[in-house]
Structure formats: structure tokens, C-alpha cells
C-alpha positions as CSV (number, residue, x, y, z in Angstrom):
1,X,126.4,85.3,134.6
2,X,124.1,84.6,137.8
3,X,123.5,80.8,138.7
4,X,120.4,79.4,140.4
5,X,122.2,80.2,143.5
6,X,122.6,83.3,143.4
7,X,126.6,83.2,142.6
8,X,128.2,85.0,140.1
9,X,129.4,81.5,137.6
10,X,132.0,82.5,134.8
11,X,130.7,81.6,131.2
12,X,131.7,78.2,129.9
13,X,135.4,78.2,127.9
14,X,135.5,76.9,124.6
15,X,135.7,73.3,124.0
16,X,138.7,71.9,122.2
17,X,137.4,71.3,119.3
18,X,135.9,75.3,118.8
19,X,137.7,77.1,115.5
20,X,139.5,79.5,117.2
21,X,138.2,83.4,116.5
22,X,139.7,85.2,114.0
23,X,141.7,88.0,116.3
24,X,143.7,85.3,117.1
25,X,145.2,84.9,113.8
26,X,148.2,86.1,113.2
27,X,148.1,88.9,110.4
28,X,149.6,87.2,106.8
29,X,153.1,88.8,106.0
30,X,153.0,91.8,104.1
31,X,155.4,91.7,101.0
32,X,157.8,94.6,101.0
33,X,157.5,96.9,98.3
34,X,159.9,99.1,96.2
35,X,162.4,100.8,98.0
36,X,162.0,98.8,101.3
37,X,162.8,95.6,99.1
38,X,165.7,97.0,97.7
39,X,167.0,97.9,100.8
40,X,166.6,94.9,102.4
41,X,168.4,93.0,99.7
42,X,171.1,95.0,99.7
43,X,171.7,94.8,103.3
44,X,171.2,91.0,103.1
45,X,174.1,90.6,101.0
46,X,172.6,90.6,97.0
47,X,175.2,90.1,94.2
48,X,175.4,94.4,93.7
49,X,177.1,94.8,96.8
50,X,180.3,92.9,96.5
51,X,180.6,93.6,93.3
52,X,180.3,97.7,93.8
53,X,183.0,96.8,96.4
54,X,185.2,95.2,94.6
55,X,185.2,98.1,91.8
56,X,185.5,100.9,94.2
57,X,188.9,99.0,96.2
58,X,190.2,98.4,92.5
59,X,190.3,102.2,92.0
60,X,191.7,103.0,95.3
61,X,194.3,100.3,94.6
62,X,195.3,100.9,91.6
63,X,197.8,104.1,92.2
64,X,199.0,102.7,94.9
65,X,199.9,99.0,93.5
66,X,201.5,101.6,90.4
67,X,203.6,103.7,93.1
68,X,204.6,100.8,94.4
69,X,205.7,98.3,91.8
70,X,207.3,101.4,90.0
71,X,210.0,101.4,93.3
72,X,211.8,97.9,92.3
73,X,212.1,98.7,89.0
74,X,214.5,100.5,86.4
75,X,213.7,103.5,85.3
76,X,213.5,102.4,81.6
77,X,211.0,100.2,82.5
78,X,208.7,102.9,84.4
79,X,208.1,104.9,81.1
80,X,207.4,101.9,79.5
81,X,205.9,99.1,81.4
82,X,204.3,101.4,84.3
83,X,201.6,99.0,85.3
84,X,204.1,95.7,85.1
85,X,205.7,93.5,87.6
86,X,209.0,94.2,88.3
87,X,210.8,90.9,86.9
88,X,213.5,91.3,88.2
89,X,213.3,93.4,91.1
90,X,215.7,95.9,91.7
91,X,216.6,98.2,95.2
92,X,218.7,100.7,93.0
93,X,216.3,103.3,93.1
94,X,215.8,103.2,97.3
95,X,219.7,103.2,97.4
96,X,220.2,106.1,94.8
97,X,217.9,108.7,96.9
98,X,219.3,107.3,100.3
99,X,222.7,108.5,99.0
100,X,222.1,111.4,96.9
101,X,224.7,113.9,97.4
102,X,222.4,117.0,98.5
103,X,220.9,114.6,101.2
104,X,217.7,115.2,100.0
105,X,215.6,113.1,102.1
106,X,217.6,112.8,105.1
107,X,216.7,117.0,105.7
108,X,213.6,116.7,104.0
109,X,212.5,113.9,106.6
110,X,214.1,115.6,109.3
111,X,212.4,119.0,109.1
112,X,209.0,117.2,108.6
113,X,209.7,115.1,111.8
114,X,210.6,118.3,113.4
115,X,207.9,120.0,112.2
116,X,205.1,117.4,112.1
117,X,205.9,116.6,116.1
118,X,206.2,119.5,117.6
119,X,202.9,120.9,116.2
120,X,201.0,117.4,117.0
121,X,202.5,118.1,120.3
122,X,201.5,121.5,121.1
123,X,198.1,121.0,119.2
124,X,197.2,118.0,121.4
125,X,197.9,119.6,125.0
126,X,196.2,123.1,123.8
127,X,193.1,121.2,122.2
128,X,192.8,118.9,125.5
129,X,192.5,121.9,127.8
130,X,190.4,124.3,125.7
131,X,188.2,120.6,125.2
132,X,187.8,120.3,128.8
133,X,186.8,123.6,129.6
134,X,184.3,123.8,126.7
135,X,182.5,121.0,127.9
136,X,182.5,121.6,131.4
137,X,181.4,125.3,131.6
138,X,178.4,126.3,131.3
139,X,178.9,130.2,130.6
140,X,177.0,131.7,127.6
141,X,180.2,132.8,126.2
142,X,180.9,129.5,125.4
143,X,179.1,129.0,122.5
144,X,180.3,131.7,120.9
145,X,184.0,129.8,121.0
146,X,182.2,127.0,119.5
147,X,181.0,128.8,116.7
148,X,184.0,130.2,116.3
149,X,186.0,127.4,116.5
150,X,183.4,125.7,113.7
151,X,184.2,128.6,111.3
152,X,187.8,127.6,111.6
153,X,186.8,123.7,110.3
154,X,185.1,125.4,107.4
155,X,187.6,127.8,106.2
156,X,190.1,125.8,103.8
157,X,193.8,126.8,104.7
158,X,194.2,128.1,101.1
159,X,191.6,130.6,101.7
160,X,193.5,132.3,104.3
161,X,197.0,131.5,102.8
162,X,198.0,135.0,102.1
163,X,197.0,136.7,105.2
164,X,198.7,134.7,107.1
165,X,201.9,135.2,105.0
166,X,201.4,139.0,105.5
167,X,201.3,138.9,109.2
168,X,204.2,136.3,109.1
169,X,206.4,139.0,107.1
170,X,205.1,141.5,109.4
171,X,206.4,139.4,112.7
172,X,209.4,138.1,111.0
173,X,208.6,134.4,110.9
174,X,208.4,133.7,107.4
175,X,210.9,131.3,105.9
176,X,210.9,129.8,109.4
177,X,210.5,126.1,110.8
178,X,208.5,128.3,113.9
179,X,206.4,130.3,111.6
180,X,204.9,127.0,109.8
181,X,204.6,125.1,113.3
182,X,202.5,128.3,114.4
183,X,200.3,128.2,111.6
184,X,199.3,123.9,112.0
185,X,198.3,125.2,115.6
186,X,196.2,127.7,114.8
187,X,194.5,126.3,111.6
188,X,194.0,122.5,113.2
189,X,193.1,123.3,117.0
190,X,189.4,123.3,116.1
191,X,189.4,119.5,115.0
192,X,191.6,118.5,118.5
193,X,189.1,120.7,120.4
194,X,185.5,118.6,119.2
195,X,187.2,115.6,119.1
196,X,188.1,116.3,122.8
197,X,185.1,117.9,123.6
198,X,182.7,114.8,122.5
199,X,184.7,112.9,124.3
200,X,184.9,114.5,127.8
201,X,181.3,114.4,127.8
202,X,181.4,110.8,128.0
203,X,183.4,110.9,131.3
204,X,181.7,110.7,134.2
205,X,182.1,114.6,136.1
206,X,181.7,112.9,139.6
207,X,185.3,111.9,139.4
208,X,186.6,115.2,139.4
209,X,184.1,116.4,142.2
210,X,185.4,113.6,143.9
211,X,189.3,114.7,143.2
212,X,188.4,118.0,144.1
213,X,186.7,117.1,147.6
214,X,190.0,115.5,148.1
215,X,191.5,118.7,147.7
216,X,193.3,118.6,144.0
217,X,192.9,121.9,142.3
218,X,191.8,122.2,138.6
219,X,195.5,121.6,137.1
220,X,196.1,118.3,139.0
221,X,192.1,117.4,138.1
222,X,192.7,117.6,134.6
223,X,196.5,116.3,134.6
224,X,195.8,113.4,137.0
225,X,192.4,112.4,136.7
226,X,191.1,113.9,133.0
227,X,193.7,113.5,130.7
228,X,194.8,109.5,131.6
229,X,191.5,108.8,130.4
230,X,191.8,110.5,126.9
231,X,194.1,108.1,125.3
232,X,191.8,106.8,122.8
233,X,190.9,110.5,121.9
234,X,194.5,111.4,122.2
235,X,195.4,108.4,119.5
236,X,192.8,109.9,117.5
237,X,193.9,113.9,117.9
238,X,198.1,112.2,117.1
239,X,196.6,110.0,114.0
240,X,194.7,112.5,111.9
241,X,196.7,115.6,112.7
242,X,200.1,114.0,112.0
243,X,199.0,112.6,108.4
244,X,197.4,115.8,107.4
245,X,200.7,117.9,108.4
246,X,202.7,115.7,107.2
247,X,201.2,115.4,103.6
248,X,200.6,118.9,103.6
249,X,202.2,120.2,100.7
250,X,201.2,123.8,99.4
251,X,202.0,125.8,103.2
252,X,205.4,124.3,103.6
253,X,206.2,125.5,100.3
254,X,204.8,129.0,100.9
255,X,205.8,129.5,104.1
256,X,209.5,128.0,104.0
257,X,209.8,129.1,100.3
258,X,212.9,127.5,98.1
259,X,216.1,128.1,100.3
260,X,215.1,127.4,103.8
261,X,214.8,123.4,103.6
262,X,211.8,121.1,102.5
263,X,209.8,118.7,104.2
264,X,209.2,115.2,102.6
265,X,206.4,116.7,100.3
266,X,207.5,119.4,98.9
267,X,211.1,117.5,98.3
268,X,209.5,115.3,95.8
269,X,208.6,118.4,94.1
270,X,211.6,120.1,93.8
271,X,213.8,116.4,92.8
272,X,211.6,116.8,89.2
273,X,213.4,119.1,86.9
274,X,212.2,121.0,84.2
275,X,212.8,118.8,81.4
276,X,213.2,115.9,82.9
277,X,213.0,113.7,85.6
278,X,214.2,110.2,87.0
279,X,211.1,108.4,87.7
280,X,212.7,105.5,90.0
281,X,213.8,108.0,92.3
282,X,210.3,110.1,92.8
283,X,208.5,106.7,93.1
284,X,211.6,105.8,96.0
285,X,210.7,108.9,97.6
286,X,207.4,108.5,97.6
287,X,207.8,105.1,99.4
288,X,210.5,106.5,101.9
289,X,208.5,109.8,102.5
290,X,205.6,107.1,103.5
291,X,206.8,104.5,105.7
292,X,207.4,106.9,109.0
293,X,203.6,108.3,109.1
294,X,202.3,104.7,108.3
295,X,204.7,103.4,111.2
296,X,203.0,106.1,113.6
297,X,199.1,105.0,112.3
298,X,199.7,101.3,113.0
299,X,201.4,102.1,116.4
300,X,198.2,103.8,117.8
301,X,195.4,101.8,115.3
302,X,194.1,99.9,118.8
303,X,193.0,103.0,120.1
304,X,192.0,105.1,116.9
305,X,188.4,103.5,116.6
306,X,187.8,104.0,120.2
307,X,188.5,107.9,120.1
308,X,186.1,108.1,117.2
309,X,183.3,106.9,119.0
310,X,184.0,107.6,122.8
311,X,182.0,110.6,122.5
312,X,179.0,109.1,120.6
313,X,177.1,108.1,123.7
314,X,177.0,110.6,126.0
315,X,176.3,114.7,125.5
């Protein structure tokens, strides 16, 4: 506005006692509807939650509280009472496959030791280099490994089962420890190589410019400076590959066949006869054939969520 004297005057605020205008109302909350509603209570915490929970741990539970309370007990009691406390407890079944006379577990456990960590071994270093190059280069050629390398995740190892036992009779490495570490590393190098690979991403490539201004070549780059910083990943790679070779049960017992040893799985199977069976000392087996590979998970659990999600941020 323009005053008497000529100055531009601004207009006059409201007073304090003016109803404020109606933009300046906050909007009235908007009740959620339908699905939104639903959602909301279930993430808040509602009564369906725990109680879904609690019905879904029960049936993941329940074989293993049967396996396990089955191991202290006699075996007239399994057949019976399966699902009963052992009252009283009892380590006779434990001792009875610990001493058997065919020293079933002892060369059961040591082939699948043998086998298990050599092929974690080999998988690991292999995945880790062909990881690193993958997501480094930037040659066109390079995603045509990926595909391929996808294909090999979707293929299920009993699909291809029988090839690979012809070419294994054809090479002469069937019924050999070597023949079944060779087929792990070919089937399972495509999970080590994206877990690798997402994971790489995440690390900063100025460190190995920086190496290689220093004058390292690509060996001593990825040795020195890459591969200390893929623990986590490495955990990861070690975790999932060693429980999936080491329950595998249908290629050991393909590959090896019956006279040229068992591994920890496929010895259960064979210590069940025909006709009949002693129940205490499958369940003992069980136990035994489970304590080494849940030693190995809780030795690298710190670092198994962070190899997971290393590569989640980046790439």
C-alpha cells in the first residue's frame, strides 16, 4: 500500500485476537483403510503375529527336539515313547557307534572332512578371483559369464547327475574322493562368484589404483589389498558351501558308489538294514554327523551377517 507520504507502508498484521485462516489448519488425520490398516497392525505388534511365530518355530522344532531326545534313550523306548523325555538318560547309544567294529563314523567323518574342506577350499580361492575380475572389468564378454554362471544356480545338481557320471567314467574318476571334490567345484562356484562379486563392488577401487601406483601388480593387488578385506564374504562363501557339501547326500552316493567309503550322510544310510534297524544308533549318528558343521557355523556366525549384506550398498 502507498501512505500519504508517498512510502510504500506494509498492510497491518492481524491482531491477536483474529481467528486464524483456515490454510493454517492442520489437515484432520485420515483413518487408514483396508489393507494399509492391516499392515500397520501387524507390523505394530497385533496378537497374529506372535502367535504365527510361535506355530511356525514349533514345527521347525519339533524333529529336531525328536532327534534329539531319541539320542539318550534306549532303543525300546524310541519305538515306543518317540516323543518322551528320556527318564533316565542314557549315553549307550553315542558309545555303541563310537566303537562299532567297522568304524563306521570315524571314516565316514573323515572322508567328509576331507572332502567337505578341500572343495570349500578350492571353491573359495577360484570364486574370489573369478569375483574380482567380474566386477572389475568392463569387457562385454563379461556378461555373458554372468549369465552363464546364473544358469549354473538354476540347474539342480540332480538334473545333470548322469552326465557328469558319464564323463567321470570316461576320465576315470568315478568312485574317487577327487572325482566328487571336482564335481562341488564346478556345480557351487557360481554361488561363491555373486556372493563375491556384490561384495567387491562395495570396496572402494581407488585402493588398488593406489597399490598399483605404488608399483604391486594385479596378483599382490588382489592377495594383499582385495582379499584381507573379504572376510565377512569369505565367512559367508565357508558357511553355506560347507553345510550344503556336507549334507549332501544323493552325489556322494552316486559318485563314490557302495565300496569306496561314505561320508557322514550317506553312512546313516547304509547302518539301516533291510529288515531292521537300531534306532539309538541312527539317532547317535545323526547327532555325531552334526556337531562338526555346527562347530564350523558358530566359529564364523560374527562375520556371516556382514557378508550377506556387504554387497547391498554399493553396485
Amino acid at each position: 500500500m502507498i501512505g500519504p507520504d508517498g512510502m510504500a507502508t506494509r498492510p497491518a498484521e492481524a491482531g491477536a485476537g483474529a481467528a486464524p485462516s483456515t490454510a493454517d489448519k492442520p489437515a484432520p488425520p485420515v483413518a487408514l483403510e483396508g489393507g494399509r490398516g492391516n499392515r500397520r497392525a501387524w507390523r505394530g505388534g497385533g496378537p497374529a503375529r506372535p502367535i504365527v511365530a510361535t506355530l511356525v518355530a514349533a514345527v521347525f522344532f519339533l524333529p529336531l527336539y525328536v532327534a534329539l531326545v531319541n539320542v539318550f534313550k534306549r532303543g525300546d523306548l524310541i519305538t515306543k515313547e518317540p516323543a518322551a523325555l528320556p527318564v533316565p538318560p542314557t549315553l549307550d547309544n553315542i558309545v555303541a557307534v563310537l566303537t562299532r567294529p567297522d568304524r563306521l563314523y570315524w571314516v565316514s567323518l573323515a572322508n567328509s572332512v576331507l572332502i567337505t574342506g578341500i572343495s570349500i577350499v578350492v571353491l573359495t580361492i577360484l570364486s574370489a578371483m573369478l569375483g574380482h575380475y567380474v566386477s572389475r572389468s568392463r569387457s562385454r564378454w563379461v556378461r555373458a559369464v554372468t549369465l552363464l554362471l546364473l544358469c549354473g544356480l538354476m540347474i539342480p545338481p540332480q538334473a545333470i547327475l548322469m552326465p557328469v557320471v558319464r564323463v567321470m567314467q570316461a576320465t576315470g574318476l568315478m568312485t574317487t574322493l577327487q572325482g566328487l571334490i571336482l564335481f562341488n567345484v564346478g556345480y557351487y562356484i557360481p554361488f561363491g562368484v555373486f556372493v563375491f562379486t556384490g561384495f567387491i563392488r562395495s570396496i572402494p577401487v581407488e585402493l588398488e589404483e593406489s597399490a598399483a601406483m605404488d608399483g604391486a601388480n594385479r596378483f599382490q593387488i588382489f592377495w594383499r589389498i582385495v582379499f584381507p578385506l573379504l572376510r565377512p564374504a569369505t565367512a559367508s562363501v565357508l558357511i553355506f558351501l560347507g553345510v550344503w557339501i556336507w549334507n549332501d547326500f544323493l552325489d556322494p552316493l552316486v559318485i563314490l558308489g557302495p565300496s569306496q567309503g561314505t561320508t557322514v550322510t550317506t553312512g546313516i544310510y547304509r547302518s539301516i538294514g533291510q529288515y531292521q534297524a537300531d534306532f539309538g544308533s541312527v539317532f547317535a549318528l545323526m547327532f555325531l554327523a552334526t556337531l562338526p558343521v555346527l562347530i564350523f557355523f558358530l566359529a564364523l556366525q560374527k562375520q556371516f551377517v556382514k557378508g550377506l549384506t556387504g554387497g547391498a550398498s554399493k553396485g
